[in-house]
N, C-alpha and C positions, 0 to 999 in steps of 0.2 A: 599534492593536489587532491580536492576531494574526488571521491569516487563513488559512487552507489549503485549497483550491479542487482540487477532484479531476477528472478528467475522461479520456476514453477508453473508457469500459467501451458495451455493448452487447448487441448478438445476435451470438453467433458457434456454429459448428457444434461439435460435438464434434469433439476432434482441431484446431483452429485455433489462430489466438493473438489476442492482444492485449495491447497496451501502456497500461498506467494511466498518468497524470500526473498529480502535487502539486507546485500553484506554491502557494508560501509569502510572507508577505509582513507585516511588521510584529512579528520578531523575529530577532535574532541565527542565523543560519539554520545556520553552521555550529557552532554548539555545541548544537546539539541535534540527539537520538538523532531520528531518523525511523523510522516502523514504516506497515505497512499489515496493517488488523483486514479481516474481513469478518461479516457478519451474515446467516444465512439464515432466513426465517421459522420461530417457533416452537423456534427454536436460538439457544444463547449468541454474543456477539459472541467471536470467536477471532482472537489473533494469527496470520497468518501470514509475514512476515517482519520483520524489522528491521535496520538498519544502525547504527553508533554513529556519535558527533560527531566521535571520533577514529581513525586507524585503519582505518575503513571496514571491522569485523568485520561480520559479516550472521550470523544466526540465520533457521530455517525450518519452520513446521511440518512433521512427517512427512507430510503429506497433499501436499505441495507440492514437497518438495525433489526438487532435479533438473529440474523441470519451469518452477521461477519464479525469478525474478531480480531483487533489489531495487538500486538504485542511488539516486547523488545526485551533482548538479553544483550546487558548493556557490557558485560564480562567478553562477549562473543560478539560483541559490534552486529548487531544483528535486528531487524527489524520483521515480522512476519504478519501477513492477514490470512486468516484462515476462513474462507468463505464456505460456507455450505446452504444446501438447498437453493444451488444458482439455477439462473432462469434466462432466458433467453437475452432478456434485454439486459444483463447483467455481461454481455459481450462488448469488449472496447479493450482497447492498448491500457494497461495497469499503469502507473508511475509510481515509485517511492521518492520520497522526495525527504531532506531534510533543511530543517530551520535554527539557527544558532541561538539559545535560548527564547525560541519562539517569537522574534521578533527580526532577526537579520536576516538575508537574500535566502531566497530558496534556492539548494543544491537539486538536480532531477538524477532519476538514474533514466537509464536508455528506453524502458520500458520493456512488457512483456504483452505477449497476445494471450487474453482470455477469449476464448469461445464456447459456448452455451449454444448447441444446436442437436437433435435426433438426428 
């Protein structure tokens, strides 16, 4: 069964960083696209980056770019966004999500809590 297990997120101050991790486990790891959604209460779930199976293009929301950074070590089944200089509104439930050559059903992992508060 696919599996995608998120983890890193927390309380950090405005202006900090933190680094998400998605280990992945019970599919073809490097052909599928990986993406991280997030979800803030009361608000639609929103992509914020993605990376493909090939290539290693990345996409970013405007809210984000510059500021995040999505990667994959495809040896280590492994997907990571390394967010820095987070910001308040930058708090929501994380998702990692993956796509079987960027076009089959989206897998989610459980998700994580980011919060961005003083």
């Amino acid at each position: 069964q696919v599996q995608l297990v998120e983890s890193g997120g927390g309380l950090v101050q405005p202006g900090g960083s933190l680094r998400l991790s998605c280990a992945a486990s019970g599919l073809a790891f490097s052909t599928n696209a990986m993406s991280w959604y997030r979800q803030a209460p009361g608000k639609e779930r929103e992509l914020v980056a993605r990376i493909t199976n090939v290539g290693g293009f990345t996409i970013y929301a405007d809210s984000v770019k510059g500021r995040f950074t999505i990667s994959r070590d495809n040896a280590k089944n492994m997907a990571y966004l390394q967010m820095n200089s987070l910001k308040p509104e930058d708090t929501a439930v994380y998702y990692c999500a993956a796509r079987p050559y960027g076009v089959g059903p989206l897998y989610w992992g459980q998700g994580t809590q980011v919060t961005v508060s003083s």
